[in-house]
C-alpha distance (Angstrom), angle and dihedral (degrees) to the residues before:
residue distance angle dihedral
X1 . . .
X2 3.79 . .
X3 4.11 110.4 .
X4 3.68 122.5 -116.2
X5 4.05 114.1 -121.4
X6 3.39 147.2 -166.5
X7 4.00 131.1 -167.4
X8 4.35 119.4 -132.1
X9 3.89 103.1 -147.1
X10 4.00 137.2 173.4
X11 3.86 127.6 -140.4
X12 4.04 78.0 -134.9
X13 4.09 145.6 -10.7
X14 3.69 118.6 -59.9
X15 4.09 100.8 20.6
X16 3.81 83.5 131.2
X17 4.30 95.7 -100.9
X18 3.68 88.3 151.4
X19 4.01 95.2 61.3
X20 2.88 86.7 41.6
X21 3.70 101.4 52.3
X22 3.97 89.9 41.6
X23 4.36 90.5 51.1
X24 3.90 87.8 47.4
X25 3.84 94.1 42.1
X26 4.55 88.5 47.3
X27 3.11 89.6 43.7
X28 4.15 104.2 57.4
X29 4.05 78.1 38.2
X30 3.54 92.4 65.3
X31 4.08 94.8 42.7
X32 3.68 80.2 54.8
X33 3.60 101.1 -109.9
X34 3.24 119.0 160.9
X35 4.40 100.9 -126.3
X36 3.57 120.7 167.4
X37 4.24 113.6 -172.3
X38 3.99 138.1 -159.2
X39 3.42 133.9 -171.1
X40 3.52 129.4 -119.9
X41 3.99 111.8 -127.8
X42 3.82 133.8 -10.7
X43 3.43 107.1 -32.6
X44 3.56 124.1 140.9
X45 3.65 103.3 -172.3
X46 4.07 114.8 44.8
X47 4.37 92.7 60.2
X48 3.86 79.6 56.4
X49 4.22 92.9 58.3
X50 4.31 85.1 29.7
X51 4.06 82.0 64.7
X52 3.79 97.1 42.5
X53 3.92 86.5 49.1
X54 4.19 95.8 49.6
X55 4.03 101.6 19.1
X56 3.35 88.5 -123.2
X57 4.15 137.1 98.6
X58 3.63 114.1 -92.0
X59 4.45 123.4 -163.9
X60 3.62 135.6 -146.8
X61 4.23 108.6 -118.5
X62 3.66 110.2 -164.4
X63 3.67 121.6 179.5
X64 3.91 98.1 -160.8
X65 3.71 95.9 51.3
X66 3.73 106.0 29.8
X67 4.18 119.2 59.8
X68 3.25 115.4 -117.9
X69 4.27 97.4 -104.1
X70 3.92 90.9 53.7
X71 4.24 88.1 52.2
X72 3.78 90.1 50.9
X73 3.80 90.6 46.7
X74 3.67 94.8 49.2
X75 3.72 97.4 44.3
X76 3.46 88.5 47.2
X77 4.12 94.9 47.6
X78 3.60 83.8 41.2
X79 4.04 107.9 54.7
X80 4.08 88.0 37.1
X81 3.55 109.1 139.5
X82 3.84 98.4 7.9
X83 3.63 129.7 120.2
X84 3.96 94.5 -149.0
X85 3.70 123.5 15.9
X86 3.89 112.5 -158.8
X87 3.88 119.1 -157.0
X88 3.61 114.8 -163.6
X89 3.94 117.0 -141.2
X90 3.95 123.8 -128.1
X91 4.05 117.7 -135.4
X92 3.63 111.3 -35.1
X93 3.65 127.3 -6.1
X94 3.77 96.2 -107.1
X95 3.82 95.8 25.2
X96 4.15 112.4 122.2
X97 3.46 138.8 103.4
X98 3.86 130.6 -37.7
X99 3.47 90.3 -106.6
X100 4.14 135.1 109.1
X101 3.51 117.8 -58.8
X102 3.66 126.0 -87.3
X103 4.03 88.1 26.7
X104 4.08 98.6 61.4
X105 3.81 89.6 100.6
X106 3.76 87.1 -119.2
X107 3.90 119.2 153.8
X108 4.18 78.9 -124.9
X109 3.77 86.8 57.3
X110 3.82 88.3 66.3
X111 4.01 92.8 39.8
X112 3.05 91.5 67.7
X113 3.71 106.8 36.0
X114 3.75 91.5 53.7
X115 3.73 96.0 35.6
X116 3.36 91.9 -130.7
X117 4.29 126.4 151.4
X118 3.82 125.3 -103.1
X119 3.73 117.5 -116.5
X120 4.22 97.2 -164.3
X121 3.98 115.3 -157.9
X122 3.62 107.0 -159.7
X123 3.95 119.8 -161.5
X124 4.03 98.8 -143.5
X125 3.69 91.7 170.4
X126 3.88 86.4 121.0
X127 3.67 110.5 34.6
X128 3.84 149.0 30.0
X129 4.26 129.0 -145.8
X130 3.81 78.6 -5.6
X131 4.25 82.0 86.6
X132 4.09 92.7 63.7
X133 4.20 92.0 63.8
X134 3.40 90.9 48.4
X135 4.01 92.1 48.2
X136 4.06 89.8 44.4
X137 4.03 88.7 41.6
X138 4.41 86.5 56.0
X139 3.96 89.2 33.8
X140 4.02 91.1 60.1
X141 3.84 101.7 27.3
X142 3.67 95.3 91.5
X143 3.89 122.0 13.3
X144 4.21 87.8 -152.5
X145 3.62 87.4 66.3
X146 3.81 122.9 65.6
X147 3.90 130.8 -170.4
X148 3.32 116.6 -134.9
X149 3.76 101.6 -175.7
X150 3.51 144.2 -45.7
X151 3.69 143.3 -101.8
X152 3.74 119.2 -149.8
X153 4.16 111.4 -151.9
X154 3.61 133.6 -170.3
X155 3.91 83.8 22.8
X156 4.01 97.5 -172.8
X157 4.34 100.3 -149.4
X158 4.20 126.1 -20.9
X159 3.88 88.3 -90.5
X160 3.72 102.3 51.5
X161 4.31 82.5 47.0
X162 4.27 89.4 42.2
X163 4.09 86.0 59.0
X164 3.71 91.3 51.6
X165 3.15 94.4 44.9
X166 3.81 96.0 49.4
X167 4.37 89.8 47.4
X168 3.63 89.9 55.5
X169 3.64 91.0 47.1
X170 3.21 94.2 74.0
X171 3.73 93.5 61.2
X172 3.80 94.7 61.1
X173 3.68 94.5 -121.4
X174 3.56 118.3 118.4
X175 3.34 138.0 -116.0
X176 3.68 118.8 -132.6
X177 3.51 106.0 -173.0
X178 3.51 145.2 -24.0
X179 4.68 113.2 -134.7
X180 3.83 109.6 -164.5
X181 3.34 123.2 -129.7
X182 3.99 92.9 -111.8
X183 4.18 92.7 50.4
X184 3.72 95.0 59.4
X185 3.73 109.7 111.2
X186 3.99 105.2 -146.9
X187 3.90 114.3 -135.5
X188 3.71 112.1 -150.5
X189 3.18 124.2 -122.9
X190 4.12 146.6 -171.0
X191 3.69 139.1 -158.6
X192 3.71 96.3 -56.3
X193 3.52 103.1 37.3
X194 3.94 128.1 -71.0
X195 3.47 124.5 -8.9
X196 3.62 110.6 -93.3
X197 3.70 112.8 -90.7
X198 4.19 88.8 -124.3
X199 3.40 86.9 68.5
X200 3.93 96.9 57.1
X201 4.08 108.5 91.5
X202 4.00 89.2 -165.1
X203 3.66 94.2 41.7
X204 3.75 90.3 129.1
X205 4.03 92.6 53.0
X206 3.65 89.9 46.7
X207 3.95 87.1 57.1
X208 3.52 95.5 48.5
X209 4.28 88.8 46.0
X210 4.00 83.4 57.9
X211 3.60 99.7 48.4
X212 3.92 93.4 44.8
X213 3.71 82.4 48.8
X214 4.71 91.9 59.5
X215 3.70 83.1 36.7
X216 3.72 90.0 59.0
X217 3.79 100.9 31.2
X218 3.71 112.4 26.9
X219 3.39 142.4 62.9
X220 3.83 102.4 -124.4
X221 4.27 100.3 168.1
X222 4.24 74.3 58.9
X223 3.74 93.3 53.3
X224 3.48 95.1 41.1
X225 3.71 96.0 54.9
X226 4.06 92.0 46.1
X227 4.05 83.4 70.1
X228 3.48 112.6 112.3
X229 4.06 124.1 -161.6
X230 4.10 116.2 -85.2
X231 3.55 112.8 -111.9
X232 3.22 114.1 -151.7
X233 4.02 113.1 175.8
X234 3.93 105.7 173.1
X235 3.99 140.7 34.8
X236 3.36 142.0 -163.6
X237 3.95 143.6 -172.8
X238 3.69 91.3 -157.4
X239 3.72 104.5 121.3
X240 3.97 113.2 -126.5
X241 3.74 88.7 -114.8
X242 4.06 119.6 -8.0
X243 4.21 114.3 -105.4
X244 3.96 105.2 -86.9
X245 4.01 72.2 -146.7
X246 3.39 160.1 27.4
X247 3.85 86.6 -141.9
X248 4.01 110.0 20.3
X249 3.77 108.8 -174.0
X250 3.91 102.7 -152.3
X251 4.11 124.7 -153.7
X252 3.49 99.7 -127.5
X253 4.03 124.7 173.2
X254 3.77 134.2 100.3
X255 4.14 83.9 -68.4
X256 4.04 91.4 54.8
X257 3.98 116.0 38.4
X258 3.92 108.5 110.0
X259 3.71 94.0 103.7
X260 4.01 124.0 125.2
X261 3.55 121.1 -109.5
X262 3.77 84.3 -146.5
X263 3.93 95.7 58.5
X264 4.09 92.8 48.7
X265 4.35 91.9 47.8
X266 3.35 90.7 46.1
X267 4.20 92.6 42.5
X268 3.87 85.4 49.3
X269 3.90 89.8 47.2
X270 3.49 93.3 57.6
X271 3.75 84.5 57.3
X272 3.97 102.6 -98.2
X273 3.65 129.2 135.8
X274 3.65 128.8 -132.1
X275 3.54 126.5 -144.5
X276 3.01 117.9 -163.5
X277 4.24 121.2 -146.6
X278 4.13 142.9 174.6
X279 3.44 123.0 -126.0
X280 3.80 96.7 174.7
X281 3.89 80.9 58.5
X282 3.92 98.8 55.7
X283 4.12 87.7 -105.3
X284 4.28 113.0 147.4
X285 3.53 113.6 -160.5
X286 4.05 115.2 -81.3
X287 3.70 113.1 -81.9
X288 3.79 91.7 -126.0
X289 3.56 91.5 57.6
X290 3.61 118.0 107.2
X291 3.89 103.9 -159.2
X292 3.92 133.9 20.7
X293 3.99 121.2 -138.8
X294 3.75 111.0 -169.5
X295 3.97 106.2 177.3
X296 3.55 137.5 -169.0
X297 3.86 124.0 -70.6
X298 4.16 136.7 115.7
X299 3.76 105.9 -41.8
X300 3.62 91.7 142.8
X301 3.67 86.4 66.2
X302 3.62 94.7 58.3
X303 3.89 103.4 31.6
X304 3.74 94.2 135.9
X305 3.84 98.2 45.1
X306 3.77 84.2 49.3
X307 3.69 97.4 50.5
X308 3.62 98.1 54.1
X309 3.92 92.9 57.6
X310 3.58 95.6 98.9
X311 3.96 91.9 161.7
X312 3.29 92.3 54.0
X313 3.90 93.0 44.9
X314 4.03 98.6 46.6
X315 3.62 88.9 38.8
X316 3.68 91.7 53.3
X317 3.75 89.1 52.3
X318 3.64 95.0 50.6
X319 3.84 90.4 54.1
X320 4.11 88.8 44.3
X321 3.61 84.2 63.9
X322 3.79 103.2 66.2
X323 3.99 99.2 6.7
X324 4.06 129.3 57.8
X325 3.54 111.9 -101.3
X326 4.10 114.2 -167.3
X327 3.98 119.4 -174.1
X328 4.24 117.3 -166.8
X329 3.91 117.4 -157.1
X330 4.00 98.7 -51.3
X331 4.31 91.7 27.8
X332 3.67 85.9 57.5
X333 3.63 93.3 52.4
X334 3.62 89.8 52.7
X335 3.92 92.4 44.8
X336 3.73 79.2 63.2
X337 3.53 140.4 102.8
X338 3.29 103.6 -119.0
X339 4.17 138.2 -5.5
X340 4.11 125.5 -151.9
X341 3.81 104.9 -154.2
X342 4.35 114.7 -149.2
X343 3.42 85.3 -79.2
X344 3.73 101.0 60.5
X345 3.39 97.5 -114.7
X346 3.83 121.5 136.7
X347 3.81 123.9 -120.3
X348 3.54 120.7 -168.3
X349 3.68 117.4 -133.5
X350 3.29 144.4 -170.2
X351 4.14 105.3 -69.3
X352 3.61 101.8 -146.8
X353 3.58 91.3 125.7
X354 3.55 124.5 33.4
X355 4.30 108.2 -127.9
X356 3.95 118.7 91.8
X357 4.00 123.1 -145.6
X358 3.77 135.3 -151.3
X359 3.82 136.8 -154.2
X360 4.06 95.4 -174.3
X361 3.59 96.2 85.6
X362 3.94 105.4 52.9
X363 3.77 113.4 -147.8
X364 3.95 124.2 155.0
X365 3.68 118.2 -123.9
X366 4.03 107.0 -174.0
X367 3.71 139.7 153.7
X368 3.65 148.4 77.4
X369 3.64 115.5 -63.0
X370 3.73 133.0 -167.4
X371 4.14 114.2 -143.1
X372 3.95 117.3 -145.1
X373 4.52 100.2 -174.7
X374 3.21 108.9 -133.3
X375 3.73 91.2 -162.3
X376 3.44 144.5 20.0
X377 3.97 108.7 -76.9
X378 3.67 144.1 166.2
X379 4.41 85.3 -97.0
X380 3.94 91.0 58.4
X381 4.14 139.9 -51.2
X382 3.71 121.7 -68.0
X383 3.96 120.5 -62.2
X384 4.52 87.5 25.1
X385 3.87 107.5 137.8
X386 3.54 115.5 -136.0
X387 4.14 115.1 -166.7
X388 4.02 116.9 -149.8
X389 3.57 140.9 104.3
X390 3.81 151.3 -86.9
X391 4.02 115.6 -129.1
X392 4.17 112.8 165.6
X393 3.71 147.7 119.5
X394 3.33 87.9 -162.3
X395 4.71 124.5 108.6
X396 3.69 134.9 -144.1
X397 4.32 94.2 -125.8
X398 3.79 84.6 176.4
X399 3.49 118.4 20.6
X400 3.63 92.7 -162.6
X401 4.02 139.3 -143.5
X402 3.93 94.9 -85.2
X403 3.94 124.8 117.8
X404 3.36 116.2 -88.3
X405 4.34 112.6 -99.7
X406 3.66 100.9 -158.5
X407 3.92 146.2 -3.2
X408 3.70 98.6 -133.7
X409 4.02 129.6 -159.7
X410 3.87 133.9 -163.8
X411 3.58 129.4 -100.1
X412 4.46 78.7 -91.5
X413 3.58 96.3 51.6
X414 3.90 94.0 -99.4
X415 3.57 118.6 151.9
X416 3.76 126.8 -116.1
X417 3.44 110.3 176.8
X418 4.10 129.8 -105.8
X419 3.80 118.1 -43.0
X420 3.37 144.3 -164.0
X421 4.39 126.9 6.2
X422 3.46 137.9 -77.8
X423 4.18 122.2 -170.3
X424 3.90 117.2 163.1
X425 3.91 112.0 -51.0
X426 3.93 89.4 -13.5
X427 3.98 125.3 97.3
X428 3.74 132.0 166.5
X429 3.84 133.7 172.1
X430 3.79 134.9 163.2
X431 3.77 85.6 -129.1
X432 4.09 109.5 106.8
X433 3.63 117.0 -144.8
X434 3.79 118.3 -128.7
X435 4.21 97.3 165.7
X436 3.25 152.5 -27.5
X437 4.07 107.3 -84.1
């Protein structure tokens, strides 16, 4: 039986869509529902609390990077067996890139696509009746996309949340629940976003805290009947981005986590096995492995603990000699010469490529990029474009005397030059990859 879903967006960043996606999501949990969540866009970090909150896997769905078969099969794989699949928006509802509609990586985008109603959380914090234009401005901006109802946050008393609630009345949308400003549970968060829900020791509490807080605040037999059935009008068996092995041994610590859930499913699919391996704990990747991933993650954080793994370093290079070795964002930091944490100091690393990176000097790197290979590497032969994105603060300081890995392109098809290194069986980029264009 295809699932009935519903989509949790934001008129902008930071109106609190993730709590409230993670109280909704504990909340049907503990009814027993049987909810099953994505994320809209590349993000690494919310499918991680989505899974916490239903005890089951969640996936990123990404309508700029992913064709449109491979969404379908992944929303499709992902809501099996669920009763109400929940996908959570990224910015604002409309927000992507300037590119044609229903490929701008917009939580809209996927609206529409799947048919599926718009849950809108509003942040009222600063303002009153104001709220109902900006609800009748998204419910009219694009007939493809409906509103279901609304969620008022950071609701300040009952009468400032009653006078909302009486504006957008008049629209004829519904309100599904008003969260004061006191009941919002925070979620802390670093320079990329919030800290990684591994690294919260009363992660469990804080779920239950969030689905106490729906129970007590929102109307969730309302929400549940605004869900609308998936549709889901093409598949494919095309894997998101081929296995760069039959066995991929994969950094994985509190220095190495940015990987998609998508990429490993649909690695294991294709009948390869992950094994799994610590860094930050002196581990080198398994001897009868026959490639190395090391993603993205926080390796700035943990520079020092990092530098003094020599077994893990020369091992790695003995393995890079025979076997592909691949680093993403933080992994190609680490494939590099040399690392300067925040505080300027130098970290040596593990030199299997030739470039050096620094934290010290903060400057934001973000935005999709499209990947043309310019060789033949462990993510697909020469000329193979690969669709993802860029997200750093991290700088090249030395670029290095390594072959180039890719000529990349913006989310418009503008050119920015070649990117990242390529030595041997070793590559590394900053570039993440979402799929296979």
């Amino acid at each position: 039986m295809t699932a009935r879903g519903l989509i949790i967006a934001a008129a902008h960043s930071g109106a609190g869509k993730t709590t409230v996606t993670l109280a909704i999501l504990a909340a049907l949990r503990r009814r027993g529902v049987a909810v099953r969540a994505a994320k809209a866009g590349p993000d690494y970090i919310d499918p991680a609390f989505h899974a916490a909150a239903t005890a089951a896997p969640s996936i990123n769905l990404d309508s700029w990077a992913m064709p449109r078969p491979l969404l379908d099969t992944m929303a499709a794989q992902a809501s099996d067996g669920a009763t109400v699949f929940v996908i959570e928006g990224v910015m604002g509802l409309f927000d992507g890139a300037n590119a044609p509609t229903g490929q701008r990586g917009s939580t809209a985008d996927l609206a529409a696509h799947f048919r599926l109603p718009v849950v809108l959380v509003l942040d009222v914090s600063r303002q009153a009746q104001s709220a109902a234009a900006i609800v009748r401005g998204f419910a009219t901006h694009d007939p493809a996309v409906r509103i279901a109802g609304v969620i008022l946050n950071r609701v300040a008393s009952e009468r400032h949340g009653a006078m909302i609630k009486a504006a957008i009345a008049e629209l004829g949308i519904p309100v599904f629940g008003a969260v004061p400003r006191a009941a919002e549970i925070a979620l802390p968060e670093r320079h990329l976003g919030l800290v990684q829900a591994g690294e919260h020791s009363d992660l469990a509490l804080l779920i239950a805290r969030l689905a106490t807080m729906a129970e007590d605040h929102l109307d969730l037999d309302e929400i549940l009947k605004s869900a609308e059935p998936l549709a889901v009008t093409a598949t494919s068996n095309a894997p998101a981005l081929p296995p760069p092995g039959q066995r991929v041994a994969l950094a994985y610590d509190r220095a190495f986590s940015f990987v998609y859930p998508h990429l490993l499913a649909a690695w294991r699919q294709s009948g390869a096995e992950i094994i799994p391996f610590s860094p930050l704990a002196d581990e080198a990747p398994p001897e009868h492995a026959d490639s190395c991933w090391l993603p993205g993650g926080y390796p700035e954080l943990h520079a020092g603990t990092l530098a003094a793994a020599r077994k893990f370093a020369d091992q790695l290079k003995r393995f890079g000699q025979t076997r592909p070795v691949h680093g993403e964002c933080g992994g190609y930091m680490v494939l590099g010469e040399g690392l300067e944490d925040a505080a300027g100091q130098r970290h040596m690393m593990t030199g299997l490529l030739s470039h050096a990176t620094s934290f010290a000097k903060r400057k934001l790197h973000l935005g999709y990029r499209s990947a043309r290979l310019l060789g033949d590497t462990a993510l697909g032969r020469r000329e193979t474009t690969l669709r993802g994105h860029e997200f750093h603060y991290a700088s090249l300081v030395d670029a290095g005397s390594d072959q180039p890995f890719a000529e990349l392109a913006d989310a418009e098809g503008r050119k920015l030059g070649p990117a990242g290194g390529r030595r041997g069986h070793v590559t590394g980029t900053f570039f993440h990859t979402i799929a296979t264009a």
